[in-house]
Biotite code that builds the C-alpha atoms (Angstrom):
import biotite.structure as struc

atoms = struc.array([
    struc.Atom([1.265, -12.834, 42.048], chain_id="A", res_id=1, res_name="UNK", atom_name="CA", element="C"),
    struc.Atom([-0.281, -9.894, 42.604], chain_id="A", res_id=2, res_name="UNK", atom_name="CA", element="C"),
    struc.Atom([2.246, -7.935, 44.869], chain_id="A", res_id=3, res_name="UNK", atom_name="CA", element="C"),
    struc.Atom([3.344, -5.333, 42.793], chain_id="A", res_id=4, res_name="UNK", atom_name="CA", element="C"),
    struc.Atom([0.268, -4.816, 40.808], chain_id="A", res_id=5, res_name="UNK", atom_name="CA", element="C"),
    struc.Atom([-2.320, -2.000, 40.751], chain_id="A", res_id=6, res_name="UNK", atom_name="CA", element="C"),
    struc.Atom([-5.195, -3.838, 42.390], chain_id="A", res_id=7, res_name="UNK", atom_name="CA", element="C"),
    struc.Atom([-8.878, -1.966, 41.697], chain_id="A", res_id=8, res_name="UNK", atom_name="CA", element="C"),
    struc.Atom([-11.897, -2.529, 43.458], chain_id="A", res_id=9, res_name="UNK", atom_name="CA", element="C"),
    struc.Atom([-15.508, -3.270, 41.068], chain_id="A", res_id=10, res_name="UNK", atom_name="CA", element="C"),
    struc.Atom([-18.951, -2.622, 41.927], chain_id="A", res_id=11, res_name="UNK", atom_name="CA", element="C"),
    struc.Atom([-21.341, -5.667, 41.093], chain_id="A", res_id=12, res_name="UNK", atom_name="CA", element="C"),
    struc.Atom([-24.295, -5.296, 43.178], chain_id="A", res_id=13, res_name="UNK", atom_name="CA", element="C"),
    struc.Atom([-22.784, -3.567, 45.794], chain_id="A", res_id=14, res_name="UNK", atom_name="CA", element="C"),
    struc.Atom([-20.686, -6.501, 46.404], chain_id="A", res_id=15, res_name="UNK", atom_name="CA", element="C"),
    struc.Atom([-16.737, -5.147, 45.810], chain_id="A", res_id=16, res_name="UNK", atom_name="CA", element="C"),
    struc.Atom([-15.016, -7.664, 43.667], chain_id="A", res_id=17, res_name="UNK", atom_name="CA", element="C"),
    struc.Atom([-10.871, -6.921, 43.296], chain_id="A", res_id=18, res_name="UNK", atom_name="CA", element="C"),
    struc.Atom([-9.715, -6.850, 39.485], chain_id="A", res_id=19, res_name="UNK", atom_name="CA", element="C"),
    struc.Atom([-5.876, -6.058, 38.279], chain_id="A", res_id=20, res_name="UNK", atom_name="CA", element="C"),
    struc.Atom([-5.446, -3.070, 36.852], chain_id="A", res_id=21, res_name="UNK", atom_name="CA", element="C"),
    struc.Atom([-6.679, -4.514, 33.430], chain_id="A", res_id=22, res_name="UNK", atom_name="CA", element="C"),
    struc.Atom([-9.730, -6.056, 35.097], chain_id="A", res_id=23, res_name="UNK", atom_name="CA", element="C"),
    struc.Atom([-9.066, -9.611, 35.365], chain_id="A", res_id=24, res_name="UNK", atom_name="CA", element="C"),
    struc.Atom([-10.343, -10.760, 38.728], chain_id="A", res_id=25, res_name="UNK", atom_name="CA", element="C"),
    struc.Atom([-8.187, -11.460, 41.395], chain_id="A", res_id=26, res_name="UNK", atom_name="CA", element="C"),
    struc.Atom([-9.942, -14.443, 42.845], chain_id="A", res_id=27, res_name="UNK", atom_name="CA", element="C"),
    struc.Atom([-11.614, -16.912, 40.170], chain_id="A", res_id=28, res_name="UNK", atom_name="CA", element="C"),
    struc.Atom([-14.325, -17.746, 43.018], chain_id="A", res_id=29, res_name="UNK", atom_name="CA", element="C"),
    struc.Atom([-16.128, -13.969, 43.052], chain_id="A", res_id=30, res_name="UNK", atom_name="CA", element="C"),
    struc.Atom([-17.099, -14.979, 39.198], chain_id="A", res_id=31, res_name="UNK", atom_name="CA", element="C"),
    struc.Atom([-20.736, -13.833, 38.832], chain_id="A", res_id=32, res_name="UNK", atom_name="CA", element="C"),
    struc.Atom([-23.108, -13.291, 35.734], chain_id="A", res_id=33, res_name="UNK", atom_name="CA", element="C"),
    struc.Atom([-23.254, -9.868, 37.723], chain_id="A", res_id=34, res_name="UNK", atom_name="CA", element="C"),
    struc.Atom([-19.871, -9.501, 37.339], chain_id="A", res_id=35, res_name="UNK", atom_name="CA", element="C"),
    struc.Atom([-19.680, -9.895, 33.696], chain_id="A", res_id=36, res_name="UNK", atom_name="CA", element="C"),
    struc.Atom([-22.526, -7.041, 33.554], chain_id="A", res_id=37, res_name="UNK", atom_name="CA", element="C"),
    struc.Atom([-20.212, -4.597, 35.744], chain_id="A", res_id=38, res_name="UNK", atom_name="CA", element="C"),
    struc.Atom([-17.204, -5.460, 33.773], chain_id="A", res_id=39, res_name="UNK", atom_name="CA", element="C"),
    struc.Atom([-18.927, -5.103, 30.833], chain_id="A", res_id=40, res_name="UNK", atom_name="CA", element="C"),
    struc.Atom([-19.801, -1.690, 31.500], chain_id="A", res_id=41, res_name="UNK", atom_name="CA", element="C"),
    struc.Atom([-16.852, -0.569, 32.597], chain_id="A", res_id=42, res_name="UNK", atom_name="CA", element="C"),
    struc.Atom([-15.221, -1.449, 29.363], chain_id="A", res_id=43, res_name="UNK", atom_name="CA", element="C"),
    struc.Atom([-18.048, 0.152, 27.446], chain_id="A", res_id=44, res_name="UNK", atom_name="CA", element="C"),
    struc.Atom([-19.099, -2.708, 26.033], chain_id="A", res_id=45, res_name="UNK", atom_name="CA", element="C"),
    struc.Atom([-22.856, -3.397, 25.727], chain_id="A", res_id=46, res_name="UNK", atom_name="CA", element="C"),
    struc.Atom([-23.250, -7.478, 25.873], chain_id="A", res_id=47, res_name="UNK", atom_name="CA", element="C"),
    struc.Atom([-25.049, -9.360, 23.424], chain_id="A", res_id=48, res_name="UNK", atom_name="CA", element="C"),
    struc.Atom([-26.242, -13.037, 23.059], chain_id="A", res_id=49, res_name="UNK", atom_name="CA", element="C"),
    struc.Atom([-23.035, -13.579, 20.799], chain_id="A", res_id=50, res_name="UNK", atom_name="CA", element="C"),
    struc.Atom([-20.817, -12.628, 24.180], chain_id="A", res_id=51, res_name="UNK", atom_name="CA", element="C"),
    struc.Atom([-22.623, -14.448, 26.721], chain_id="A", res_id=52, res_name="UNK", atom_name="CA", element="C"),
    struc.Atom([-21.995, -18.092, 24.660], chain_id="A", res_id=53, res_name="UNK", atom_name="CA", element="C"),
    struc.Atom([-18.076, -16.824, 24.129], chain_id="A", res_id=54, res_name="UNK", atom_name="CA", element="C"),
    struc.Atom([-17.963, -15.947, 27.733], chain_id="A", res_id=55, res_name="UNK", atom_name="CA", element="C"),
    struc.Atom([-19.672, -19.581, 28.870], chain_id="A", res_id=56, res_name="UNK", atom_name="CA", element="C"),
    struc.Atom([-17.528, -21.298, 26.072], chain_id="A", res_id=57, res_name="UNK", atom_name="CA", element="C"),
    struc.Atom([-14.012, -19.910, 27.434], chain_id="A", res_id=58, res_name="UNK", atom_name="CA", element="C"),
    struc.Atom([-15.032, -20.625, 31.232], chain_id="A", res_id=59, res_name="UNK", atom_name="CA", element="C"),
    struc.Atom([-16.083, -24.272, 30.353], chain_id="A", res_id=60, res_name="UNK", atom_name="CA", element="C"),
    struc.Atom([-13.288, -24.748, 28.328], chain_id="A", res_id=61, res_name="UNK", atom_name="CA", element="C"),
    struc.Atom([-11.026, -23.860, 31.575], chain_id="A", res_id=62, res_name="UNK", atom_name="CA", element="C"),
    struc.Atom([-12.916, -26.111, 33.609], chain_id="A", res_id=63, res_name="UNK", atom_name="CA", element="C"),
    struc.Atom([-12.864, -29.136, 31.448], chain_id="A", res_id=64, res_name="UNK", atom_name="CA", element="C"),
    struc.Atom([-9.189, -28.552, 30.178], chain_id="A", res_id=65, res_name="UNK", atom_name="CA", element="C"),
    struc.Atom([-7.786, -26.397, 32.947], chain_id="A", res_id=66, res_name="UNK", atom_name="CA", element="C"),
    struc.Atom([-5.724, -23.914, 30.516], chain_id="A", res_id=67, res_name="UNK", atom_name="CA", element="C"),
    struc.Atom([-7.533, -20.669, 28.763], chain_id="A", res_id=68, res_name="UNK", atom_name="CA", element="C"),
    struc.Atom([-8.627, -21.444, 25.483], chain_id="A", res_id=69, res_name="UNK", atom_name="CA", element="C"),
    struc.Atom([-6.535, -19.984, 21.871], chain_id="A", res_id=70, res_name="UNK", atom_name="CA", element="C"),
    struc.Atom([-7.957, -18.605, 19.516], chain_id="A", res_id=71, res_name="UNK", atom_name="CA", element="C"),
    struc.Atom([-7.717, -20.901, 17.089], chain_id="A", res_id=72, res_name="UNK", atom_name="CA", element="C"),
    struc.Atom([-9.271, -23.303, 19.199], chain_id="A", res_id=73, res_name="UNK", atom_name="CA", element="C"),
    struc.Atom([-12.492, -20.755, 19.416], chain_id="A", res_id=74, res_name="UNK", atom_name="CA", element="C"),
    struc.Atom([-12.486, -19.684, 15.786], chain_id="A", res_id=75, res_name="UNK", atom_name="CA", element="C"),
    struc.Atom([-12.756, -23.770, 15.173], chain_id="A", res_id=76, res_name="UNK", atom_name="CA", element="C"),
    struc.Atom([-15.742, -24.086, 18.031], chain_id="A", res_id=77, res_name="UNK", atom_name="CA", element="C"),
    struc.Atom([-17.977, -20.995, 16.716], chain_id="A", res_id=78, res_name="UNK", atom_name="CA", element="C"),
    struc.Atom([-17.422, -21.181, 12.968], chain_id="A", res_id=79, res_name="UNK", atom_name="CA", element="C"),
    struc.Atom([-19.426, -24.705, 13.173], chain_id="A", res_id=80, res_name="UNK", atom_name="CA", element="C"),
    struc.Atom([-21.650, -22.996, 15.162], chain_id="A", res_id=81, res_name="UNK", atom_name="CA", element="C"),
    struc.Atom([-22.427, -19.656, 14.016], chain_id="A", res_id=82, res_name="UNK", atom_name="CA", element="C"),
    struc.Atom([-21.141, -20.701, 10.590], chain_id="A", res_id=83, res_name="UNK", atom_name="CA", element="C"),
    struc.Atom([-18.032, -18.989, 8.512], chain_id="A", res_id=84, res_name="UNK", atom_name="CA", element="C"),
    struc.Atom([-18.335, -15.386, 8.720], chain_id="A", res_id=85, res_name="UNK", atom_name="CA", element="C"),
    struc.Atom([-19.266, -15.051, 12.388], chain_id="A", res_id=86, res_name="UNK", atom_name="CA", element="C"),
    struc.Atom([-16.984, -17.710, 13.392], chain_id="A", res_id=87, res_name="UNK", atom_name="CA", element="C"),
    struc.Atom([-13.868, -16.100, 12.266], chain_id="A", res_id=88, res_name="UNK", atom_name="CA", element="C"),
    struc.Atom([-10.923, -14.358, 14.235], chain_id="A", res_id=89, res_name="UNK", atom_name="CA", element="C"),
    struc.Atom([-11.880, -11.265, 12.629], chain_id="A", res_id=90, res_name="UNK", atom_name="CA", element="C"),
    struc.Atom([-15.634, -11.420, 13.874], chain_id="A", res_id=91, res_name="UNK", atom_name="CA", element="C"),
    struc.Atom([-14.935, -12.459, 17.586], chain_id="A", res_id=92, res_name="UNK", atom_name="CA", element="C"),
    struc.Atom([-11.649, -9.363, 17.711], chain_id="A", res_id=93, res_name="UNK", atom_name="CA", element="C"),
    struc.Atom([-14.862, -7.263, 16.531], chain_id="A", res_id=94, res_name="UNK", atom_name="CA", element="C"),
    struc.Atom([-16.952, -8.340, 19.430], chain_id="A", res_id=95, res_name="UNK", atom_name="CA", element="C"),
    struc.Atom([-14.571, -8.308, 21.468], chain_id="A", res_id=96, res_name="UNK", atom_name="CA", element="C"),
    struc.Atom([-12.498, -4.973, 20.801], chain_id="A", res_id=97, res_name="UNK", atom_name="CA", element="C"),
    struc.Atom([-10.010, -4.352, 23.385], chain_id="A", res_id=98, res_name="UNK", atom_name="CA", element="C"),
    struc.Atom([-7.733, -7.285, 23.315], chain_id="A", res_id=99, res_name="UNK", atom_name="CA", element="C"),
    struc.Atom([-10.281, -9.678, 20.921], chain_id="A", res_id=100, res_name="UNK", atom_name="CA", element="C"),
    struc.Atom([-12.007, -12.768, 22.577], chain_id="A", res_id=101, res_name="UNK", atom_name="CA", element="C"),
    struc.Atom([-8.318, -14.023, 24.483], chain_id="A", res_id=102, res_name="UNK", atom_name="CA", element="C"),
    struc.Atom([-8.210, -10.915, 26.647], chain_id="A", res_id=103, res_name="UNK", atom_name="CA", element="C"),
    struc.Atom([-11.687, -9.017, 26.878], chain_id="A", res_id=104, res_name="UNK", atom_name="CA", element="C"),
    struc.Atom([-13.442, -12.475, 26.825], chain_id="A", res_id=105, res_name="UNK", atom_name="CA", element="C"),
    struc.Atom([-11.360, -14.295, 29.441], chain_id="A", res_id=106, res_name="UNK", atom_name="CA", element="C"),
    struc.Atom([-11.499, -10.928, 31.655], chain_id="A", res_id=107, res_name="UNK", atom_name="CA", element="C"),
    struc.Atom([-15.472, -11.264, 31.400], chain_id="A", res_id=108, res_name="UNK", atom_name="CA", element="C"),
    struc.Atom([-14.981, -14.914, 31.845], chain_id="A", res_id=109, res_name="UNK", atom_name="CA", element="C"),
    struc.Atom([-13.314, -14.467, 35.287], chain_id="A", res_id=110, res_name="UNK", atom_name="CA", element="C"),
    struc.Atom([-10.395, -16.156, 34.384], chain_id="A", res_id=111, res_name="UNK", atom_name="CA", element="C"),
    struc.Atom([-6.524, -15.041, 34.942], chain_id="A", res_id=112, res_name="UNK", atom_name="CA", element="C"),
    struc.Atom([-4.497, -13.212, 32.992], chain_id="A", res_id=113, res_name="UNK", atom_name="CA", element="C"),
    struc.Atom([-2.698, -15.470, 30.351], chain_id="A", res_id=114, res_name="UNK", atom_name="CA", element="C"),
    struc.Atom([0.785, -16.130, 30.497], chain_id="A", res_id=115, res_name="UNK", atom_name="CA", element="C"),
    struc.Atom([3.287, -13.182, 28.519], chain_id="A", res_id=116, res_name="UNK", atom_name="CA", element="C"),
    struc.Atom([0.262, -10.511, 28.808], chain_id="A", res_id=117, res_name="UNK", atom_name="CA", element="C"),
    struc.Atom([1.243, -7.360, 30.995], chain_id="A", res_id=118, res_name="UNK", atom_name="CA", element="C"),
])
């Protein structure tokens, strides 16, 4: 899967965790809150409370259903939660702002790339 891609290598704790060139992780199993920190900062983005339950949400959502969760599927989940305005596509693209909760949040999630991204 990985043969002809870029492969980089990310500092969390000192540990070195390999990440495609994007910074999905290469193996699910080096998933760390740590992790999410250094990814996190190396995409600028400075977590809040809000990230941290899209983050859990996405990798229990893998775990239970064993296929990355759409969008639609997350706008549904956090509008009952955080209630219309918050819970919208347009909120969670703004949290998330390079490549909106299906791509930044399932890189910080530790899970794969999804299927047609490149």
């Amino acid at each position: 899967m990985y043969a002809n891609m870029q492969i980089k290598e990310l500092d969390v704790n000192g540990k070195i965790v390999q990440t495609d060139s994007e910074g999905y992780i290469v193996h699910l199993d080096e998933w760390s809150e740590d992790f999410v920190h250094a990814q996190a900062k190396a995409e600028s983005l400075e977590l809040t409370d809000e990230h941290w339950e899209v983050v859990m949400f996405l990798r229990d959502y893998f775990f239970e259903h064993s296929v990355q969760c759409e969008v639609r599927k997350m706008v549904k989940h956090f509008k009952q939660i955080w209630g219309p305005e918050r819970g919208s596509s347009t909120y969670l693209h703004r949290i998330f702002p390079r490549g909106g909760p299906q791509k930044q949040g399932n890189r910080l999630a530790g899970l794969l790339r999804t299927k047609g991204e490149h």
